[in-house]
NUKE-805584 format. One record per residue (C-alpha): x, y, z; residue in three letters; chain. Coordinates in Angstrom, 3 decimals, decimal comma. Layout:
<recs>
[rec [X Y Z] ALA A];
...
</recs>
This chain:
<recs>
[rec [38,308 150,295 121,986] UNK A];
[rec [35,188 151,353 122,315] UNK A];
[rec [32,919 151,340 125,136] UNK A];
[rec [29,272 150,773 125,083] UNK A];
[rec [26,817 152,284 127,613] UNK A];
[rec [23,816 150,756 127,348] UNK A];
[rec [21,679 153,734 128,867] UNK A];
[rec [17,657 153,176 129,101] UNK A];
[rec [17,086 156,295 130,131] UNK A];
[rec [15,646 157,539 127,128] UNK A];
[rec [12,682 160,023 126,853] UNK A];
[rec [11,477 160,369 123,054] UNK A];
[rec [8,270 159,082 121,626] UNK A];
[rec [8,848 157,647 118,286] UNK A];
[rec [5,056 157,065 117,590] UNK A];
[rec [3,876 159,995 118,371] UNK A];
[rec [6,748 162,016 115,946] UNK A];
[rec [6,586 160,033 112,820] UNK A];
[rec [2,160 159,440 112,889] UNK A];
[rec [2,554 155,714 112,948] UNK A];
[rec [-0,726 153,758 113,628] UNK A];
[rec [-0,613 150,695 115,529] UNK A];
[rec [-2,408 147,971 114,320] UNK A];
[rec [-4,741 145,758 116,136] UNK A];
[rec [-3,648 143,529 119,237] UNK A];
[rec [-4,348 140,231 120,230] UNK A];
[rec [-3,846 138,260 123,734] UNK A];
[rec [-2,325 135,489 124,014] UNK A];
[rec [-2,601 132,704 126,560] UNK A];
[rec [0,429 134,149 128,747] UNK A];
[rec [-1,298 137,762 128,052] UNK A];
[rec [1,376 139,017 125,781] UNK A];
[rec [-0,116 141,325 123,606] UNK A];
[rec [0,890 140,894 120,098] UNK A];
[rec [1,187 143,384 117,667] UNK A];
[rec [1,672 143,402 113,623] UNK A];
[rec [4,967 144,701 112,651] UNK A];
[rec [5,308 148,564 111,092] UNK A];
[rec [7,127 149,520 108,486] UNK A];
[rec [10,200 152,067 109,933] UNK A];
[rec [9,359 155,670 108,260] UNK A];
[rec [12,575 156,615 106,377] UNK A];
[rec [13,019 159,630 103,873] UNK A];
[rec [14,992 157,418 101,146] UNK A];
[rec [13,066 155,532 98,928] UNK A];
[rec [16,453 153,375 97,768] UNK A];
[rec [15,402 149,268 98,675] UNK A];
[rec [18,099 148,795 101,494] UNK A];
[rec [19,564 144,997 102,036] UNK A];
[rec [22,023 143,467 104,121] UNK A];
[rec [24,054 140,442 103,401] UNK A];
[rec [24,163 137,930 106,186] UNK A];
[rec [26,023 134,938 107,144] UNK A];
[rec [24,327 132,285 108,802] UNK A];
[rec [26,933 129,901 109,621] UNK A];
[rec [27,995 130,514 112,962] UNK A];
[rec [27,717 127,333 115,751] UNK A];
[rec [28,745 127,614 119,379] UNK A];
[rec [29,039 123,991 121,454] UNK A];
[rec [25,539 123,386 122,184] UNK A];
[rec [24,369 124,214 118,332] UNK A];
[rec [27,591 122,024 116,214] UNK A];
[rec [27,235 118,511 115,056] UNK A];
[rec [30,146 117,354 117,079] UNK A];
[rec [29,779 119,665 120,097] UNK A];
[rec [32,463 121,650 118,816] UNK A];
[rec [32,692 125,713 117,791] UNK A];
[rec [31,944 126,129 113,818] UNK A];
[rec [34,750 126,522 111,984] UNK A];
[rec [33,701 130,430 111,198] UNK A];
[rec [35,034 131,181 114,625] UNK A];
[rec [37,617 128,666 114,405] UNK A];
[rec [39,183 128,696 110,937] UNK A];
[rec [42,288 126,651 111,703] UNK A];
[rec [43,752 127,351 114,402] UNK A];
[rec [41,720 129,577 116,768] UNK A];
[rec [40,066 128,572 120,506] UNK A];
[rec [36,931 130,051 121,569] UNK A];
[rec [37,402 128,735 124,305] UNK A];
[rec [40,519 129,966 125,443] UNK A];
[rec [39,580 133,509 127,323] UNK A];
[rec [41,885 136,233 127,147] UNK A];
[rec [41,029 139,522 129,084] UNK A];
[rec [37,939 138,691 128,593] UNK A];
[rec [37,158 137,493 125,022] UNK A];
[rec [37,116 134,210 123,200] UNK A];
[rec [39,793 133,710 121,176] UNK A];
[rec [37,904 133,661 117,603] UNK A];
[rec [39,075 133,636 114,294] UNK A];
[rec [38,560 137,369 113,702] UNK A];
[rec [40,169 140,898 114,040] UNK A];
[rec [36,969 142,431 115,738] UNK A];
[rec [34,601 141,088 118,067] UNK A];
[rec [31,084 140,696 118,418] UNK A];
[rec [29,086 143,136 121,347] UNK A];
[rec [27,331 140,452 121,904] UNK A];
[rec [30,257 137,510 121,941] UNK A];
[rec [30,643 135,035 119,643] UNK A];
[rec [27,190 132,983 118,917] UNK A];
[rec [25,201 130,571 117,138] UNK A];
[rec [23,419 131,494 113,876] UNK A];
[rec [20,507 130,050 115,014] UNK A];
[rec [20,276 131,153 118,222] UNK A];
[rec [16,612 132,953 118,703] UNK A];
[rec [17,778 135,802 120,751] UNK A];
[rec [20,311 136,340 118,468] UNK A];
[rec [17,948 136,599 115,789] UNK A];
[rec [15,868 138,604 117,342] UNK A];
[rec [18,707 141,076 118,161] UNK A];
[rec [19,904 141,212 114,876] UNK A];
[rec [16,558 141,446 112,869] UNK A];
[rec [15,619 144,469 115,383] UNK A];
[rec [18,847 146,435 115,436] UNK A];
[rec [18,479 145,835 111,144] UNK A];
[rec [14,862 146,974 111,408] UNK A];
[rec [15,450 150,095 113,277] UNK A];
[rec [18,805 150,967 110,696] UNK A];
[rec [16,433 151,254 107,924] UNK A];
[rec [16,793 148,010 106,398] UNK A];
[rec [14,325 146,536 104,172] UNK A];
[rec [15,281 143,176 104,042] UNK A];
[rec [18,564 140,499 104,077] UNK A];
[rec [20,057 138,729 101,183] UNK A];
[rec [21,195 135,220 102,625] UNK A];
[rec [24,207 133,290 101,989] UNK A];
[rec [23,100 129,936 101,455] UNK A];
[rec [24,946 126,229 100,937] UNK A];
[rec [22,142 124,667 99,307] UNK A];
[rec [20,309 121,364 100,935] UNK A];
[rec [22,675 118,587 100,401] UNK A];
[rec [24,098 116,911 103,540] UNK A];
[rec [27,797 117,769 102,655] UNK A];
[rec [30,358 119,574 105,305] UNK A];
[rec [28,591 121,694 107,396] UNK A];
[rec [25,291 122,689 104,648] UNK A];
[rec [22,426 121,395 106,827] UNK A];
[rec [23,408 123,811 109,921] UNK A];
[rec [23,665 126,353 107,212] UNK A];
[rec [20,138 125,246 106,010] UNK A];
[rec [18,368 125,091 109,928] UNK A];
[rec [19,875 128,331 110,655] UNK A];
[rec [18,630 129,991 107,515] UNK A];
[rec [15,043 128,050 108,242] UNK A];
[rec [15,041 130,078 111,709] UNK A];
[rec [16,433 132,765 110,670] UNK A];
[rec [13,391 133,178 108,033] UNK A];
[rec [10,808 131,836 110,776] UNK A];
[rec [11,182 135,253 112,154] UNK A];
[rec [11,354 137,993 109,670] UNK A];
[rec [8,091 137,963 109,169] UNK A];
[rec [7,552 138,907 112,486] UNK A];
[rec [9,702 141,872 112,681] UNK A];
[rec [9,060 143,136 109,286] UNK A];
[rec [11,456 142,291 107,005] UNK A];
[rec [11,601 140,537 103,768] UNK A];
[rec [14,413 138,053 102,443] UNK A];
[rec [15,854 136,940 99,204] UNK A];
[rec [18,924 134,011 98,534] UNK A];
[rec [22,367 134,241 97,395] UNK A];
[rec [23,255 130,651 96,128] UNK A];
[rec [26,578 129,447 96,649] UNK A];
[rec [27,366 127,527 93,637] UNK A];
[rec [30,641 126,517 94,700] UNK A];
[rec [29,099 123,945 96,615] UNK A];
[rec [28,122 121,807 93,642] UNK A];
[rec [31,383 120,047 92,969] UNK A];
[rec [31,778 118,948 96,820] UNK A];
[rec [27,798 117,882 96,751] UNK A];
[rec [28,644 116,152 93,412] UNK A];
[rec [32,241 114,209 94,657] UNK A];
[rec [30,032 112,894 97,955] UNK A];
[rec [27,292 111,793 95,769] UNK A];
[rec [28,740 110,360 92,403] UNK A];
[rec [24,909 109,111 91,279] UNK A];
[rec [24,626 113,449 90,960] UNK A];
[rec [25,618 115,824 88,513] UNK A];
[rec [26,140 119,687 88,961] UNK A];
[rec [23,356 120,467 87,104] UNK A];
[rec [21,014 118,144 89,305] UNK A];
[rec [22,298 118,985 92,273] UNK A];
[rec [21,464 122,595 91,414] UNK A];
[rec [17,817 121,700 90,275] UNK A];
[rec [17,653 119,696 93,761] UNK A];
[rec [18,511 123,308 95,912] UNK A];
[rec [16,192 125,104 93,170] UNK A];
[rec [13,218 123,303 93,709] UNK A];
[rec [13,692 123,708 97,451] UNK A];
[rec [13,842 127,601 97,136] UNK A];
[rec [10,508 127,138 94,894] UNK A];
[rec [8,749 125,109 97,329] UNK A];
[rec [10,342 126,691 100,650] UNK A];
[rec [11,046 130,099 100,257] UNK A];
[rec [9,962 131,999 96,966] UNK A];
[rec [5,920 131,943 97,732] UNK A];
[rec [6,641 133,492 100,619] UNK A];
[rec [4,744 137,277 100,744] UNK A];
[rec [7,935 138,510 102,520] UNK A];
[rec [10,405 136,882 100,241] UNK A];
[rec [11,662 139,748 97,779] UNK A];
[rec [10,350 140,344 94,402] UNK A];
[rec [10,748 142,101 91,649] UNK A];
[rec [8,387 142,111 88,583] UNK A];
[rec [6,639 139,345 90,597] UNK A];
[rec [9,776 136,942 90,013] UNK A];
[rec [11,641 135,930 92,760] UNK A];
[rec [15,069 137,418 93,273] UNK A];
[rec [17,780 135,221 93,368] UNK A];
[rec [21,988 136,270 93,506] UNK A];
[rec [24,268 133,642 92,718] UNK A];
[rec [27,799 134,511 94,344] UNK A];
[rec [29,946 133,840 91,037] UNK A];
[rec [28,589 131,913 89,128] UNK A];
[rec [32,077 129,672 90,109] UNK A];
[rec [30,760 126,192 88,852] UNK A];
[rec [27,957 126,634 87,052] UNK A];
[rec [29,859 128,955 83,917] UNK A];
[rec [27,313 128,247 80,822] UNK A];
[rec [23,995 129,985 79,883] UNK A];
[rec [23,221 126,243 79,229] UNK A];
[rec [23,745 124,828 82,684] UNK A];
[rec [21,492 128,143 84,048] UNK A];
[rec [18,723 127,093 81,914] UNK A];
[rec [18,342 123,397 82,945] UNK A];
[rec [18,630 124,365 86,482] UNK A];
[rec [15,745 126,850 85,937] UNK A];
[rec [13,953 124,792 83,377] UNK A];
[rec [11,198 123,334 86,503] UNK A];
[rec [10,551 126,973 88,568] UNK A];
[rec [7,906 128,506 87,266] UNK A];
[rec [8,243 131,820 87,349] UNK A];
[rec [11,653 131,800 86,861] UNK A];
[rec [13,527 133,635 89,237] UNK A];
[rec [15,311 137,666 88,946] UNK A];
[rec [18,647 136,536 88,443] UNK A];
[rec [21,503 138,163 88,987] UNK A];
[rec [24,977 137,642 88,858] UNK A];
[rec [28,295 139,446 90,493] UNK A];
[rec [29,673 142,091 88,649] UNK A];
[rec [31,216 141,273 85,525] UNK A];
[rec [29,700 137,300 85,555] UNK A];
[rec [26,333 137,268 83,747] UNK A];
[rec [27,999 136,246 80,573] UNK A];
[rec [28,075 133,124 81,831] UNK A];
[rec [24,389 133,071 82,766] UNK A];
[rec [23,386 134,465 78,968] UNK A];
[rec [19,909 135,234 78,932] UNK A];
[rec [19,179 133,886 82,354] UNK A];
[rec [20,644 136,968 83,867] UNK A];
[rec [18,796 139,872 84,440] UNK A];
[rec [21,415 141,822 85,673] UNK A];
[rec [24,454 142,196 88,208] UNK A];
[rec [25,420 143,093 91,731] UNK A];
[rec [28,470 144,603 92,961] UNK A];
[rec [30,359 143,365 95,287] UNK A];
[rec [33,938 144,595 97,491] UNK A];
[rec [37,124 144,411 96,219] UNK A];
[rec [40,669 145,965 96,468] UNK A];
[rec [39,584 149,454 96,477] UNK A];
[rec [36,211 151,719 96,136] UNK A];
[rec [37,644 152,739 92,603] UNK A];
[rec [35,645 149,281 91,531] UNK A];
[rec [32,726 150,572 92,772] UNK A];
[rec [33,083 153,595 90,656] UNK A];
[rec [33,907 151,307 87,252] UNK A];
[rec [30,988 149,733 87,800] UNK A];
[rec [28,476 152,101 88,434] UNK A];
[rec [30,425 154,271 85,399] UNK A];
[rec [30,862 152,058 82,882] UNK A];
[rec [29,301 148,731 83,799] UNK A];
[rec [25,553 150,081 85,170] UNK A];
[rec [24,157 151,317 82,210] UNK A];
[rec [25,098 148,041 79,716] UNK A];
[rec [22,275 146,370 82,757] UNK A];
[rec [18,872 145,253 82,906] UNK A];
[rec [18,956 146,021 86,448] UNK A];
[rec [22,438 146,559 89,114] UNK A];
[rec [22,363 145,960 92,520] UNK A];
[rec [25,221 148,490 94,171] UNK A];
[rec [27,363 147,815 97,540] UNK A];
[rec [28,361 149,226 100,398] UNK A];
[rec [30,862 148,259 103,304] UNK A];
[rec [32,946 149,492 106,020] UNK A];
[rec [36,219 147,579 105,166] UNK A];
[rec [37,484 144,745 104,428] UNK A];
[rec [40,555 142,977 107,112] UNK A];
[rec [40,422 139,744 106,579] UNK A];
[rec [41,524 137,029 109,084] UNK A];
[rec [42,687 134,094 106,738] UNK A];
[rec [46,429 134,058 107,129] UNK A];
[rec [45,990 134,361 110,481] UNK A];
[rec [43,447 131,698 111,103] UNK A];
[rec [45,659 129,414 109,033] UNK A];
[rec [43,320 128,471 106,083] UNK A];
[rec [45,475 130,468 103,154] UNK A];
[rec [47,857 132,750 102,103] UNK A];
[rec [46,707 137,099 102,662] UNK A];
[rec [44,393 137,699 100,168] UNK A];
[rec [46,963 140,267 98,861] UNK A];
[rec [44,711 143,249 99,983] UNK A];
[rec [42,488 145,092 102,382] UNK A];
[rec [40,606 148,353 102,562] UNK A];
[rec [41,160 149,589 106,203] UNK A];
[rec [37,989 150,639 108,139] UNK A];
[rec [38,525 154,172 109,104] UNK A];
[rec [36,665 154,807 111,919] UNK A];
[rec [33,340 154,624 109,545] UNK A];
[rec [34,902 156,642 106,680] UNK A];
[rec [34,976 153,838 104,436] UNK A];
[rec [31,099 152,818 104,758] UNK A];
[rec [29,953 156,582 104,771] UNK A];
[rec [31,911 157,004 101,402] UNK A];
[rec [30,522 153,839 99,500] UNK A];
[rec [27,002 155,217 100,286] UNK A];
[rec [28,135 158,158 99,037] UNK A];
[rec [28,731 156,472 95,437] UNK A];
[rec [25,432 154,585 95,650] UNK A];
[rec [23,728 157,926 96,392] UNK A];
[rec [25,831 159,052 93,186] UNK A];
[rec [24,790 156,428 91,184] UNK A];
[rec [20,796 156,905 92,037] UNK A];
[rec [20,589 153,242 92,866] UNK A];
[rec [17,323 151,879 92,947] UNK A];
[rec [18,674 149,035 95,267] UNK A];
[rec [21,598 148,509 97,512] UNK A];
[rec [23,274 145,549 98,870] UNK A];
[rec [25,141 146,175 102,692] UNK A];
[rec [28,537 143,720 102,642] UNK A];
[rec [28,282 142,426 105,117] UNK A];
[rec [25,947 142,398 108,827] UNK A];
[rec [28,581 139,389 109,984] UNK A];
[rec [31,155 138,169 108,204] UNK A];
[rec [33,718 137,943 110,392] UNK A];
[rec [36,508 136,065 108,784] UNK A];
[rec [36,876 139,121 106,268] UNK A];
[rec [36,450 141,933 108,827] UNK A];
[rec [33,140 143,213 107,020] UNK A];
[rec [30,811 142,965 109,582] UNK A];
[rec [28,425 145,601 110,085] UNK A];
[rec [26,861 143,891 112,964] UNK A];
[rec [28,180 146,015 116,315] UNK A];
[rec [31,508 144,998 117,948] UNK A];
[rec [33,139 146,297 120,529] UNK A];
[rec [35,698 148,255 118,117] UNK A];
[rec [32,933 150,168 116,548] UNK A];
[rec [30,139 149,852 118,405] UNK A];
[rec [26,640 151,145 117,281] UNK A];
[rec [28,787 153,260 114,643] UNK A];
[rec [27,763 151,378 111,652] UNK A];
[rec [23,963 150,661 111,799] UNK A];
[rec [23,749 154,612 112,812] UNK A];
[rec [25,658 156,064 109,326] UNK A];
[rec [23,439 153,326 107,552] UNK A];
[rec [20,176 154,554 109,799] UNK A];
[rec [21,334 158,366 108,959] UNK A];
[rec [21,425 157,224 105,260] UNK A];
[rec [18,227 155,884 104,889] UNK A];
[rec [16,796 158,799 106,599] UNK A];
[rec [14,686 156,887 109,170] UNK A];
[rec [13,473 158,751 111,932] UNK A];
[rec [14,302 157,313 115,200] UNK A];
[rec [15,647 158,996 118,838] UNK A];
[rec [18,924 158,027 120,129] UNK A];
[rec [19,173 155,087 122,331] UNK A];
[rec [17,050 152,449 120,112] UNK A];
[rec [20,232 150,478 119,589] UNK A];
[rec [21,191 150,257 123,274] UNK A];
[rec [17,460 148,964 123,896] UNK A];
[rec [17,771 146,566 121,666] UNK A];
[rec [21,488 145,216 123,042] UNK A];
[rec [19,731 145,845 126,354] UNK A];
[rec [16,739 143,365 125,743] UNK A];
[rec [19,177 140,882 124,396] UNK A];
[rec [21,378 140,961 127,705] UNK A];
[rec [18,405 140,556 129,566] UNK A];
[rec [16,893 137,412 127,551] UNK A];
[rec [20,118 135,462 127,960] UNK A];
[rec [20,182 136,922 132,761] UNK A];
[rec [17,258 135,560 133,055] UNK A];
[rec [17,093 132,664 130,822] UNK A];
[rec [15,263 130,511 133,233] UNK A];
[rec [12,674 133,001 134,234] UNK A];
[rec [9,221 132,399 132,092] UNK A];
[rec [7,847 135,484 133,531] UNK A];
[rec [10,353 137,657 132,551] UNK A];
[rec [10,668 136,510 129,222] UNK A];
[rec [6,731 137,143 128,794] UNK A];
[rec [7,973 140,929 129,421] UNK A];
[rec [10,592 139,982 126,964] UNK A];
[rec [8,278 138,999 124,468] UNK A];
[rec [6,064 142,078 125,343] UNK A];
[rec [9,083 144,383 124,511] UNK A];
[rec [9,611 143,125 121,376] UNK A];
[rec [6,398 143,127 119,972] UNK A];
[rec [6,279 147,035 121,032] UNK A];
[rec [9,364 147,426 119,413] UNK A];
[rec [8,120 145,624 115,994] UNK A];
[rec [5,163 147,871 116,195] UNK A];
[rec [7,257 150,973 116,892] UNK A];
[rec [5,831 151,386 120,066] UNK A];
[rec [9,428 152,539 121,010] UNK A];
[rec [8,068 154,102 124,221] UNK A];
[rec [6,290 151,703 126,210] UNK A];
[rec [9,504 149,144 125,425] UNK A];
[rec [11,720 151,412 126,642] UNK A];
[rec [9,661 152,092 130,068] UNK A];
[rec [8,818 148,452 130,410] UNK A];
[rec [12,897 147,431 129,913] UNK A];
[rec [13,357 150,575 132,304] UNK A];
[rec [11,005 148,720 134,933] UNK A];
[rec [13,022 145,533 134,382] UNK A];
[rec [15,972 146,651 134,962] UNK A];
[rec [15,159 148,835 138,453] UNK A];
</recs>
């Protein structure tokens, strides 16, 4: 195991390195001066996303004052403690413990550590608006999730969840698939894809659709589009916009048994493409069996101390993708999770920063962790959370220094 030392002794000025210029300040009432997020210089012009999960509940977030079932699966205890971590539904643990997805220090953790990685935006898992199962947590936490990105600098697109329709459809017999697709559709048009920060491309929004797995007709894609206006960059996982037709512009790839996939599709699959989306993840040890929802999967891809992720973006390097999908910041259940644990660390978000070429000094990532453990010590304390609040918006602004000294001065 790993262990983190979250040093803030750090002496490096980012700013004055990489030429950024810091944009105009405002005060606010509590005199926190507020600052427009920068852009993190990086030498790779590749478009950089992460997939993220935003379906974890704690106690005091779930419905029925219970731990989500993501931490759970069948048979797992959070709160049972065990030299010194929750029992959770997972072969690897979270730095920061488990959590709830909509959390806003939480947010704010991950969004910075993803910011300071290089990352240009997230691609969201998302259950659609019905109230089925546990969908509207997924929807609030997705709502606050995006109610911050904007702030730190980051853009967003959706990854729709089709296999939700039937469930939506069986709870509300007046529905069909089709409409309950239009419903979720019109909500992204409304909600989400006039957004300046949500991701474009050709001015159309870009939407993934993990499958399709219920929706398998070029017909039943063009009725659910047939209100958006403009219709949205579609794309399929590998090997699945047949069943989109013409509706597809393209496909993403995804993880599966072995990287040799990866190579089939950027070999033989890329070039047949309007536009490909690659991936890129450490492993894949999933939890499933264990947790008591289903037999093993059948296979895994071992992690490899960070072998694994630093050879898939070696293939998307190979494969001069224009874009690249990151599998996944926090999906636990399958042992994906780029998101530091206390197996691996900062490990991950530094070969990703390293790939993207962004220029940063060591010790960002242990601020960041640092402000986070601070935020949840002194809860309570309004004044310190106005330093808080000043640290991040130096840290959005790449004002790495004076967040640094001011978390320094904290914590003396």
């Amino acid at each position: 195991m790993k262990t983190i030392v979250a040093s803030l002794i750090i002496t490096f000025s980012f700013c004055m390195l990489s030429g950024c210029e810091k944009k105009p300040s405002q005060k606010t009432n509590t005199q926190v001066e507020v600052y427009a997020p920068i852009d993190v210089p990086k030498s790779k012009a590749q478009k950089i996303f992460m997939h993220y999960m935003p379906w974890y509940e704690t106690p005091e977030t779930n419905s029925d004052n219970t731990w989500g079932i993501h931490w759970t699966m069948a048979n797992r205890n959070p709160n049972v403690i065990e030299q010194g971590k929750r029992q959770i539904a997972s072969h690897f643990y979270p730095l920061i413990g488990p959590y709830a997805s909509s959390d806003k220090d939480v947010i704010e953790y991950h969004l910075l550590l993803m910011k300071y990685a290089g990352i240009d935006g997230l691609m969201i898992d998302w259950y659609g608006v019905h109230d089925v199962y546990d969908y509207p947590l997924n929807k609030r936490n997705t709502e606050a999730l995006v109610g911050m990105l904007e702030k730190v600098g980051l853009e967003f697109s959706i990854v729709y969840e089709d296999r939700t329709l039937p469930n939506v459809v069986e709870q509300n017999a007046s529905s069909s698939l089709v409409a309950a697709a239009q419903t979720d559709m019109q909500y992204l048009q409304n909600e989400f894809f006039s957004k300046s920060f949500y991701t474009k491309v050709d001015n159309q929004p870009l939407l993934l659709v993990f499958g399709p797995i219920t929706l398998e007709t070029p017909t039943q894609w063009t009725q659910v589009f047939s209100a958006l206006n403009p219709k949205p960059c579609f794309l399929t996982l590998w090997n699945e916009s047949a069943d989109a037709g013409e509706n597809a512009n393209g496909e993403y790839a995804w993880v599966y048994m072995d990287n040799e996939h990866l190579d089939n599709f950027y070999n033989n699959r890329m070039d047949q493409l309007e536009m490909a989306i690659g991936s890129a993840y450490p492993g894949f040890v999933d939890y499933y069996n264990q947790g008591g929802w289903q037999d093993h999967i059948g296979w895994k891809i071992e992690h490899e101390n960070g072998a694994v992720l630093e050879e898939t973006l070696q293939k998307a390097d190979n494969a001069h993708l224009d874009y690249l999908q990151l599998i996944t910041w926090n999906d636990f259940g399958e042992g994906t999770m780029i998101e530091p644990t206390l197996e691996f660390g900062f490990d991950y978000i530094d070969i990703i920063r390293n790939h993207a070429g962004v220029s940063v000094g060591d010790g960002i990532f242990e601020a960041i962790h640092k402000l986070y453990l601070l935020r949840k010590e002194f809860v309570a304390d309004q004044e310190i959370q106005r330093q808080l609040d000043q640290v991040f918006y130096y840290l959005v602004s790449l004002q790495t220094e004076k967040a640094i000294e001011l978390l320094n001065t904290m914590a003396q």
